[in-house]
C-alpha positions, 0 to 999 in steps of 0.5 A: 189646091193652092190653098191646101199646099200654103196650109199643108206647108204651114203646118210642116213648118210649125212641126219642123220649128217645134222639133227645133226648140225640143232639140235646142231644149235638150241640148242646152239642158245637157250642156249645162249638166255635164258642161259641154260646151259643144252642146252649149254652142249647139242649143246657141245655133238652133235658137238663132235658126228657131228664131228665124224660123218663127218670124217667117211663120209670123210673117205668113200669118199677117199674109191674109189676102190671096194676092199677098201670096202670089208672085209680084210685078216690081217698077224702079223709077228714077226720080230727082236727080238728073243722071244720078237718079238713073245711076240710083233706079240701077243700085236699087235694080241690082239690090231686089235681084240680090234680095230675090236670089237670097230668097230663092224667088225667080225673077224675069226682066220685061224692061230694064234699058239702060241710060244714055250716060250712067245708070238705067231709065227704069226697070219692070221685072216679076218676081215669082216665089212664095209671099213675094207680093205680101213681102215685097209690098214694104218696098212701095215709095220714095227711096233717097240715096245720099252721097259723094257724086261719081259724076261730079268733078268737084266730088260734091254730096249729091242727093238723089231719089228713085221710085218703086211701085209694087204690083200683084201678078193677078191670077187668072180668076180675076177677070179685068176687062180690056178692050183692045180698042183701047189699047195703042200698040207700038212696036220698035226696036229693042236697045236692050240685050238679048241676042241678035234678034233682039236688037235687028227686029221690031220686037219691043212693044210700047201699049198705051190705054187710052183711057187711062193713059197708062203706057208699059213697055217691054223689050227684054224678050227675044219676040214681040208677041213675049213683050206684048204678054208681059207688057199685057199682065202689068197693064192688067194688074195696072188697071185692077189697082186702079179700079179697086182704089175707085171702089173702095175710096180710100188709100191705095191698099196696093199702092200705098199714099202717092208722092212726088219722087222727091225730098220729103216723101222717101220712106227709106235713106241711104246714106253712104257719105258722111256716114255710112247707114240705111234707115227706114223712116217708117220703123226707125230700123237702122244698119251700118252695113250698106254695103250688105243691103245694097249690095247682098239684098240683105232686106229681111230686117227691114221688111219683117218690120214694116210688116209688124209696123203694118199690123200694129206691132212695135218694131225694135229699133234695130242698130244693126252693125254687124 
């Protein structure tokens, strides 16, 4: 049924972009007969929606794994840079909430504590909407912030690094096998927000899989038994990713190469001193507008060109000021 309403969607979507382009077509045709400039500006504006329109239909068609269209499981870590990195895992925390909500995906907060001085220590969330996980995914790696350091008397430039991972929310036909013997669950009290309850009861929960090492952790919700379900589904779809990069030997189709959060290995900067830019070393797609990215979520160009970049497209190298 899933399936069937992706297709049905699709199909409505490509009606909907061929109806645009008739209107457009006429617009701007009886524009030019008669010169109206109205109608000019009207064929103008339906070519720019048609056009987004159309890189949404293409960024459907590269979403061919049944997990690309599922919900995603997103972890920001800070990286090199002391409390700057915490400062730095918390801009990139509020820049895929502001990129989720001009998406219109859902998202839930399992574990976002804040840092003792500035910033945060991580932040795990799940992000719920259509092809979440499939345009999310361009988001895996090293991401290096450059500029002058709020916490610096002598305002010196400070470079700083944060992680994010990616992870598909698995759906309930994928079995992954967890013994509960495996599994070390410590409980404690929650330093997050959340209400009275929250922060008076052992409510958080810290799970260790002993195997792997793997540890999730969870306090954002207001009962232990909500926390160990979050903290359950990341470690789920944890040890899924593990599993399948044993199987198939090769690189991480989830994950994507792994790296030291550190110089060298970013796939996107952020330079906000001396110059004001982001840019994705992966596709060379570059704007000025930072304020527009970090702050709004404009993610969008970024992420349909990793995409075309994926699947052997050629991205424009876009120098997008506006």
């Amino acid at each position: 049924m899933e399936q069937l309403a992706r297709a049905r969607e699709d199909v409505s979507s490509l009606e909907a972009a061929t109806a645009k382009l008739d209107d457009a077509q006429a617009a701007w045709e009886l524009g030019q007969e008669t010169g109206d400039e109205d109608l000019l500006a009207e064929a103008q504006t339906l070519a720019e929606e048609l056009t987004c329109d159309l890189t949404e239909l293409e960024l459907s068609s590269w979403f061919v794994d049944d997990l690309d269209h599922g919900d995603a499981i997103v972890t920001v870590t800070p990286g090199q840079g002391g409390l700057e990195a915490q400062d730095w895992c918390e801009m990139l925390f509020r820049m895929y909430l502001a990129y989720c909500a001009r998406r219109g995906w859902k998202v839930e907060v399992g574990d976002a504590p804040a840092a003792e001085v500035i910033g945060i220590d991580r932040a795990t969330f799940t992000v719920s909407g259509k092809n979440a996980y499939g345009m999310l995914r361009s988001e895996q790696g090293v991401h290096r912030l450059v500029r002058i350091s709020p916490t610096d008397a002598k305002k010196r430039r400070q470079t700083t690094f944060a992680g994010v991972e990616v992870l598909p929310v698995l759906p309930e036909d994928i079995d992954v096998q967890i013994n509960p013997e495996d599994v070390r669950v410590d409980v404690y009290h929650s330093s997050g927000h959340g209400g009275q309850g929250v922060n008076t009861t052992d409510s958080a929960v810290r799970l260790t899989h002993l195997p792997t090492g793997i540890v999730v952790t969870c306090q954002n919700e207001r009962s232990q038994l909500q926390n160990k379900a979050f903290a359950m589904n990341v470690l789920r779809s944890k040890l899924y990713e593990l599993e399948r990069e044993r199987r198939e030997a090769e690189l991480d189709e989830l994950r994507g190469p792994k790296h030291d959060i550190s110089w060298g290995n970013q796939v996107r900067n952020y330079v906000l001193y001396p110059y004001q830019m982001v840019k994705d070393l992966r596709t060379n797609v570059e704007t000025g507008n930072v304020d527009g990215v970090l702050k709004g979520g404009d993610l969008d160009p970024f992420v349909v060109a990793y995409h075309r970049w994926v699947v052997g497209g050629t991205p424009i190298a876009e120098n997008r000021d506006e």
